[in-house]
N, C-alpha and C positions, 0 to 999 in steps of 0.2 A: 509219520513216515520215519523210518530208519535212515542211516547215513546212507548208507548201499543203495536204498529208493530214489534218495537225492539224488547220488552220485549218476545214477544210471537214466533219472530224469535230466540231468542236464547233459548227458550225454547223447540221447535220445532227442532232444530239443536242438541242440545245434548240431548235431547230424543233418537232421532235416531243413535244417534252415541253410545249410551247406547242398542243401539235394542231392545229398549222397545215400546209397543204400547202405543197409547193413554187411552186404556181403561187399560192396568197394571200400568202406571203412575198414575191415577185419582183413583183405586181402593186402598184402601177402603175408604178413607175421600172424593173424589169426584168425578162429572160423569163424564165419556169419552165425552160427550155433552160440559161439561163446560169447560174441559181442551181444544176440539177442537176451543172453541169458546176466548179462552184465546190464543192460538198459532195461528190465525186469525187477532188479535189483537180489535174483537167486544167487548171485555171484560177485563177490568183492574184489576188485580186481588190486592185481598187486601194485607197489609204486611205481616200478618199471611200465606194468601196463598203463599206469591212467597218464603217464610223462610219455607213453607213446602215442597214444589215444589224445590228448594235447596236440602235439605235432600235428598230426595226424588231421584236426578238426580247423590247424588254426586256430585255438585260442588259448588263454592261459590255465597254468595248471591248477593255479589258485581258485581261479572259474568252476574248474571241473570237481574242488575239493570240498570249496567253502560257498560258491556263489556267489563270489564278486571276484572283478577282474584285479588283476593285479594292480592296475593305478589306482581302483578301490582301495585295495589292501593296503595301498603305498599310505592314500589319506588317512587312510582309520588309523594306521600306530603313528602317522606324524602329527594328529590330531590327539592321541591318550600322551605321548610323548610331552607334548607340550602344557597338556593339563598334569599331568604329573609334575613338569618343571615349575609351574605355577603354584605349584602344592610345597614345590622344596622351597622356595623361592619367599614362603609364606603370603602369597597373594592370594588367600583363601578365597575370598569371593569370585578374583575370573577362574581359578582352579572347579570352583562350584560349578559353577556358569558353564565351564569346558565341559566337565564332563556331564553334565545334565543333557546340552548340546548332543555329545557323541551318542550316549543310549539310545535318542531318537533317532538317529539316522537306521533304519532298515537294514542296510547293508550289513549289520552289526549283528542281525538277530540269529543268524545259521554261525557266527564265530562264537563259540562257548566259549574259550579261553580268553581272549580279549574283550568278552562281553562282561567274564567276570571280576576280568583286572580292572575294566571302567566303574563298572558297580563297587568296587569297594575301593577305588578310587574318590570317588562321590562320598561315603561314609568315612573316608578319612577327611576331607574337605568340609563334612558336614559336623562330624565333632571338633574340627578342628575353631569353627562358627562357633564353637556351643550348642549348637542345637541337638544336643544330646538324646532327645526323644526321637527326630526322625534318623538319626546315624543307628537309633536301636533297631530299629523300625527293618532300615535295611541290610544289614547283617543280620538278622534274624530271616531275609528271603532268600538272603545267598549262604546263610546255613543249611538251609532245607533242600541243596541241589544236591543230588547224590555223585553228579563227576564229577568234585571236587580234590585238590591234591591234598594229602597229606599235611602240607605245609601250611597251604592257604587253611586250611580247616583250625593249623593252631594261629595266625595271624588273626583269623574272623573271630577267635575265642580269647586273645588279649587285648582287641580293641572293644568287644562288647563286653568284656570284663570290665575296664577300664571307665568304658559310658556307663556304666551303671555303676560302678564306685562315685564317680565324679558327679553321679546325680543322687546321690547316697541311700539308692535303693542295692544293701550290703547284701542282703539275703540269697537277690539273682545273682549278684557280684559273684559269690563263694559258688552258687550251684555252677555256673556256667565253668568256672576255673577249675572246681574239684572234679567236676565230668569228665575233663578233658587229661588232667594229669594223673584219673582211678584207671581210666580207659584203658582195658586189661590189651588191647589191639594199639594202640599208643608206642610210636618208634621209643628206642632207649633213651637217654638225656641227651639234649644237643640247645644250644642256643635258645632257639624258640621258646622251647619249653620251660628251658630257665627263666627266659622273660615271660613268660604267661606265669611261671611260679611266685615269681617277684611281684606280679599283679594280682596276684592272687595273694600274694603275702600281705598287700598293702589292704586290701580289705577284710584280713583277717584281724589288722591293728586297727585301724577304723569302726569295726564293730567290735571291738574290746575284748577279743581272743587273745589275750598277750599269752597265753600258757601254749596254746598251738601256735602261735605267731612265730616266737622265742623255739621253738622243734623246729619250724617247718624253714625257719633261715638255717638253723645250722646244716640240715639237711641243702637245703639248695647251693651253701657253701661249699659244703664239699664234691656236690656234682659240679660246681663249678671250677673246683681243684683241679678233679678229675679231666672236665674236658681241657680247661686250660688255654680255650680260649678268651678274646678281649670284651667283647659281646658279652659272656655269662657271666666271665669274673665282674665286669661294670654293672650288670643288674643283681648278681646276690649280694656282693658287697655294700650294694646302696641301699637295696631293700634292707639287710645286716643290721645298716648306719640309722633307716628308722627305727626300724625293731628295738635296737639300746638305745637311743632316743626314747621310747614309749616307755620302755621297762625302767627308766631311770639311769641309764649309764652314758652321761654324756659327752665322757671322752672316749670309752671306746665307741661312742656313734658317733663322732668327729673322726676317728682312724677309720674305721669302715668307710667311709666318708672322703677321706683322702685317697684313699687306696684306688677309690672306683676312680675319681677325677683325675689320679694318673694316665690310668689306663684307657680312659676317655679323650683327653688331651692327647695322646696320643695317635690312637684310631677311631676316634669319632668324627659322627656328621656337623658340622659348624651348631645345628639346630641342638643336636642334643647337646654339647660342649656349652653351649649358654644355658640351658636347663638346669642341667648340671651344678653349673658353676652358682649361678644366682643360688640354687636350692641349698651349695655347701656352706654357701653366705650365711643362709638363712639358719642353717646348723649350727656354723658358730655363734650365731647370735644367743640363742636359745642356749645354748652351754653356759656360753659367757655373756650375760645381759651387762656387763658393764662395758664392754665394746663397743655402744650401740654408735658411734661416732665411723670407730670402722665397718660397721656393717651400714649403715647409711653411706658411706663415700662408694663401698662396693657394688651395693645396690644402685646405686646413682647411673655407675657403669653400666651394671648388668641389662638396665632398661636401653640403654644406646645398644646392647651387644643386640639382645632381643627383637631390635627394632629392625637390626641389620639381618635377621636367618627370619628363618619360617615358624619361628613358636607360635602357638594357638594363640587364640583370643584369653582362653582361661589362661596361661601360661602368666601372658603380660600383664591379664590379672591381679593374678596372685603376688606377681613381685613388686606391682606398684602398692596393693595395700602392704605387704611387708615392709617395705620402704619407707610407707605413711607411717608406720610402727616407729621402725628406729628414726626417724624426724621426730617424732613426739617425745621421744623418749634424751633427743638431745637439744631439744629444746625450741626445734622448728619448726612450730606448730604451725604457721600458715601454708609451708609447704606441705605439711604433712594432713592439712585437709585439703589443696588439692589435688594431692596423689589417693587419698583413699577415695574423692569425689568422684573422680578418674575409673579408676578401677574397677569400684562400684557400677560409674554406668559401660561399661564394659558387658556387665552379666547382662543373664537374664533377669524380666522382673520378680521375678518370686521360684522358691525353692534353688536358695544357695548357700550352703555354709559359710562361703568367701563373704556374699555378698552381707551375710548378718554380719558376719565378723566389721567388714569395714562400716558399717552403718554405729555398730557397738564404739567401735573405736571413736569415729566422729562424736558420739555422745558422749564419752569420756572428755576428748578436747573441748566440746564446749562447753561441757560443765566444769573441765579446770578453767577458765577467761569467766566462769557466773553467764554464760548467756543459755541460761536456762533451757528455756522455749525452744529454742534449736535442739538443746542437748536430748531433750524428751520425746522431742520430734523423732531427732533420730533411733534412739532408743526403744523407742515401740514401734520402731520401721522393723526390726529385730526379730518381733513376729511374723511380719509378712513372708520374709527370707523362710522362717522356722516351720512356717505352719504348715507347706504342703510334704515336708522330708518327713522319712521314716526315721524313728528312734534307732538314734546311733551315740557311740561313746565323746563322737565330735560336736553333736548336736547338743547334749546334756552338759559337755563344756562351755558352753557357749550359751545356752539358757543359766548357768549357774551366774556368769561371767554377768548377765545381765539383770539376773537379780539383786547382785552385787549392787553393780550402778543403779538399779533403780531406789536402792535405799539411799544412797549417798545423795540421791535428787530428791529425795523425798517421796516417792510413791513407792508406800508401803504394800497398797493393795496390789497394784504391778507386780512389785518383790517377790509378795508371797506364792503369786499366781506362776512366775517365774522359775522360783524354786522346786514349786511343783511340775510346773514342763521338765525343770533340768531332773527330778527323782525319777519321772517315768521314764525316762528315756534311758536313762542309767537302769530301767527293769527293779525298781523299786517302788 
C-alpha cells in the first residue's frame, strides 16, 4: 500500500467507527465526492485537510499520518531519546538492549524516519560492543532503503567504513569510502564528508597506500580550510597527523595533532575530546619514545577520562594496551601486564590486531623476568589474533614483530614460519 492507501484507510476506519458518513464527514468545508476519493486513496490530501479531517474524526493527526496516536508517538521518541542518551552516556549495553526493545514495538513499523534513526542507533551501540560483524550486517540493510537522506546515507557509509577498517577487512573499507566520495550526485564538501574522507584516509594507511594516503590528506586539508569549520578542520588535521606519522614525519604529525585537539577541546563532545586526547598521548609517545614516563602518567589519566564519557569497548582497549606499553617501558612491568591482560580481554576472541599486539607485548615482558612458558604461551596466542584478518601493512608489522620474539625465545621454526606470514602480507 502507498502512504495515500494508508492515509485514506485509516480515515475510512474511524469514520466508521465514529458512525459518520462520508457525506457528514465532508459537510460543510468538503464534498462527500472528495472525502470518498481521499479514503480510496486517488487523492492525497493537503496538511490543512488531514488537520481538518483530525478534528473532524476526533482523533490525532499523528493517527491519521503515521498510525499511532499521539501518546504512541510521545513513547516512541521518549523511548530512542533515552537509548540514544544511553549510547552518549557510553552504557553500551542498555543502549543495545533500548534500542533492540524499540524495533519490536509495532508501532514503529509505518514511522520510516524514526524507524531508521533506531536502526542505526543499534549499529552504533552494536560496534560500539565490538561486534563489528553484526553492526556490518545492519548498515548494510539500512543502506539498501531507497528513502533515505542525503545525510544519513554519508553517516551509514563512515560507520561501515569504520567497522570494516577496525576488523581489517581494508579492501570493503576503501570500496565503501571511495563510492561515496567518486559519487558524481554527492553534495559539495561539508563536514560529513570530510569525516567519511578522513575514514577513508585511515584505511588507505592501514593497507599501505602512503602515496594516495599522503594526496588524499592534503586534499581533505584544504576542503577543510575552505569550509572552516571545527568538525572538518578536527578530522583532516588528525587524519594529516597519522598520515606523517606513517610517512615518517613525526613532528609534523605531532602539529597536525595539536592543531585538531585545539579545536576539539574547544567544540567537541566530552566522548571524542578523551579520544582525542589519549590518541595525542599516544603520538607523542611514538615521536618521542624516551617520554615513555610522561605518556604512561597521561595515559593513567586518559583511562579515568574514558571511563567517565561513552568511548567504545575497542576505544578503552586500545588505551589500556598502550598504556601497558609505556609501563614496560618504564619499568612497570606488573602493572603493565595487567593493563595489557585488561584490554586483551576486552576483545573479541580471534581476529584482532589490538588483541595480537597486546598478547605480543605480554611475551616480551615475560621473556624479559626468564618466565619462558608464559612468554611463548603468549606469543603463539599471536596467531590466533592473526590468523582469521586479511593481509594488511599492520598485520605484516606485527607478524614481523613476532618473529622477532620468537628468535630471542628460541623458536626458530616459529620465526621462520612468522617471517613468512609477516612477507605475505606485506604482498611479497
Amino acid at each position: 500500500m502507498t502512504t495515500s492507501d494508508l492515509v485514506g484507510l485509516r480515515i475510512k476506519t474511524v469514520r466508521r467507527q465514529r458512525g459518520l458518513s462520508q457525506a457528514q464527514l465532508a459537510h460543510p468545508e468538503l464534498s462527500d465526492s472528495y472525502v470518498s476519493l481521499i479514503e480510496s486513496g486517488k487523492r492525497t490530501p493537503t496538511p490543512a485537510v488531514l488537520e481538518l479531517l483530525a478534528q473532524k474524526l476526533d482523533c490525532s493527526l499523528s493517527y491519521l499520518i503515521n498510525g499511532v496516536t499521539a501518546e504512541q508517538m510521545e513513547d516512541i521518541e521518549l523511548a530512542l531519546g533515552y537509548a540514544r542518551l544511553a549510547l552518549e552516556n557510553g552504557e553500551v549495553s542498555e543502549a543495545r538492549t533500548r534500542f533492540t526493545e524499540l524495533l519490536a514495538n509495532n508501532n514503529l513499523t509505518g514511522l520510516t524516519a524514526l524507524r531508521q534513526d533506531t536502526e542505526f542507533g543499534l549499529a552504533l551501540a552494536t560496534q560500539a560492543a565490538g561486534d563489528l560483524d553484526d553492526s556490518i550486517a545492519i548498515l548494510h540493510r539500512l543502506r539498501e532503503e531507497d528513502d533515505l537522506s542525503a545525510d544519513r546515507r554519508v553517516e551509514i557509509a563512515i560507520n561501515l567504513c569504520r567497522a570494516y577498517r577496525e576488523s581489517e577487512r581494508l579492501t570493503e573499507a576503501v570500496e565503501v569510502g571511495e563510492q561515496m566520495i567518486s559519487n558524481t550526485s554527492r553534495p559539495a564538501w561539508n563536514d560529513l564528508l570530510v569525516e567519511l574522507g578522513a575514514t577513508l584516509l585511515a584505511a588507505y594507511l592501514e593497507r599501505g597506500d602512503l602515496l594516495r594516503a599522503r594526496q588524499f590528506a592534503a586534499e581533505l586539508l584544504n576542503a577543510a580550510d575552505a569550509l572552516g569549520t571545527p568538525r572538518s578542520i578536527v578530522a583532516a588535521n588528525w587524519l594529516a597527523s597519522i598520515t606523517a606519522a606513517a610517512t615518517g614525519h613525526a613532528e609534523e604529525s605531532v602539529s597536525f595533532a595539536e592543531r585538531a585537539m585545539a579545536v576539539q577541546l574547544e567544540h567537541g563532545a566530552p566522548r571524542s575530546v578523551a579520544i582525542m586526547r589519549a590518541a595525542l598521548i599516544q603520538r607523542r609517545f611514538k615521536a618521542w619514545p624516551s617520554e615513555a614516563a610522561a605518556a604512561r602518567d597521561g595515559l593513567r589519566q586518559a583511562i579515568v577520562e574514558h571511563e567517565q564519557t561513552s568511548t567504545s569497548t575497542i576505544d578503552r582497549a586500545r588505551v589500556l594496551v598502550e598504556l601497558a606499553l609505556a609501563e614496560a617501558m618504564t619499568g612497570d612491568l606488573d602493572e603493565a601486564v595487567e593493563h595489557a591482560k585488561t584490554g586483551k580481554g576486552m576483545l573479541a576472541h580471534a581476529g584482532s590486531a589490538l588483541g595480537a599486539e597486546a598478547d605480543l607485548l605480554l611475551g616480551k615482558i615475560y621473556g624479559a623476568v626468564n618466565r619462558l612458558d608464559e612468554a611463548k604461551g603468549h606469543v603463539d596466542s599471536v596467531r590466533d589474533w592473526l590468523a582469521p584478518l586479511p593481509d594488511s601493512r599492520r598485520s605484516a608489522a606485527t607478524w614481523y614483530a613476532t618473529a622477532e620474539t620468537m628468535e630471542q625465545l628460541g623458536d626458530s621454526d616459529g620465526a621462520v614460519d612468522a617471517y613468512q606470514r609477516a612477507l605475505a602480507c606485506a604482498g611479497l
